[in-house]
N, C-alpha and C positions, 0 to 999 in steps of 0.2 A: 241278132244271133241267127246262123244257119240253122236252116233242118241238122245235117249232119253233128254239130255242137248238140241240137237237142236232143235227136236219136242218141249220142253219145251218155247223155247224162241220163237220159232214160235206162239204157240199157243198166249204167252203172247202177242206180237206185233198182232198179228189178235186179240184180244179182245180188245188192245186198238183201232184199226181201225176199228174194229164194233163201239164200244162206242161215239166215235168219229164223225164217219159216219150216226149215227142214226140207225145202221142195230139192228137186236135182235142178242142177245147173242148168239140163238141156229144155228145160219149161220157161226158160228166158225167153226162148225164142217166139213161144207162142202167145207170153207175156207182153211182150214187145211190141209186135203187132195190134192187142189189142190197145197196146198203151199209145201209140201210133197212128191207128186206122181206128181205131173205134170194134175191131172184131179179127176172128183170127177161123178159118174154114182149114178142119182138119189135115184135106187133100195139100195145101199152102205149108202146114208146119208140117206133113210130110216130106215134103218136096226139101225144106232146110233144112231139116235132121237127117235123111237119109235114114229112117229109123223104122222099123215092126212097131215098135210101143207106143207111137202117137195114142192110138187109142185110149190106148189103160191112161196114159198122159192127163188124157184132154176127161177122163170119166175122173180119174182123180181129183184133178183141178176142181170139176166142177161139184164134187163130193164135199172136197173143203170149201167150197162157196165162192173158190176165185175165182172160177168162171162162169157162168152162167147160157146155157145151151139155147139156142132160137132154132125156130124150127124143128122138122123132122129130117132124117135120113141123111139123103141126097144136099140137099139146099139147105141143110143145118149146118151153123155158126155160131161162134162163140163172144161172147160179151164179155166185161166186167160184171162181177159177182158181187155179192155185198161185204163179203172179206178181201179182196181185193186191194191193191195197194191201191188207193184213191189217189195220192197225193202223187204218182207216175201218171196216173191216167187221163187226170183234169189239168194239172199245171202245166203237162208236156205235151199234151195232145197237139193237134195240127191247129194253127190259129184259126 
C-alpha cells in the first residue's frame, strides 16, 4: 500500500473523528499531519487553511486533549494528545 492510499484513509478516519467529535471539518488538516508526521507547527496548518483561526484551532484542540503543545512560542508544535484519535495516529503513521 501507497503513502497516498494511506494518507487517504487517514484523512477519511480523522473526518469521521472530527464529525463525530463535534470538531469543524477544517481541524482535519492539522489532524492529518499529525497523524502523518508525528506533529503539526501552527505556521504549516496556516499555510493550508488560509485561515485567522488557526490559533483559537490549534488552543482548542489542545483544551480537549487532542493535541498536545511542545515547546514555547516560536519553535512550538503540536503532538497527539491523550484523546486523540489513537488508532489514525499509530496504524497510519509512516512505517
Amino acid at each position: 500500500m501507497g503513502l497516498l492510499d494511506r494518507s487517504g484513509r487517514v484523512w477519511r478516519a480523522l473526518s469521521e473523528f472530527a464529525e463525530t467529535s463535534g470538531l469543524d471539518e477544517r481541524v482535519v488538516t492539522a489532524l492529518h499531519d499529525v497523524a502523518m508526521a508525528g506533529r503539526v507547527r501552527r505556521s504549516r496548518y496556516e499555510h493550508a487553511e488560509s485561515l485567522q483561526q488557526t490559533q483559537r484551532d490549534l488552543r482548542d484542540l489542545t483544551t480537549a486533549q487532542v493535541l498536545e503543545p511542545v515547546g514555547r512560542t516560536r519553535a512550538r508544535y503540536y503532538t497527539a494528545g491523550p484523546a486523540s484519535h489513537r488508532r489514525c495516529s499509530t496504524s497510519h503513521a509512516r512505517p
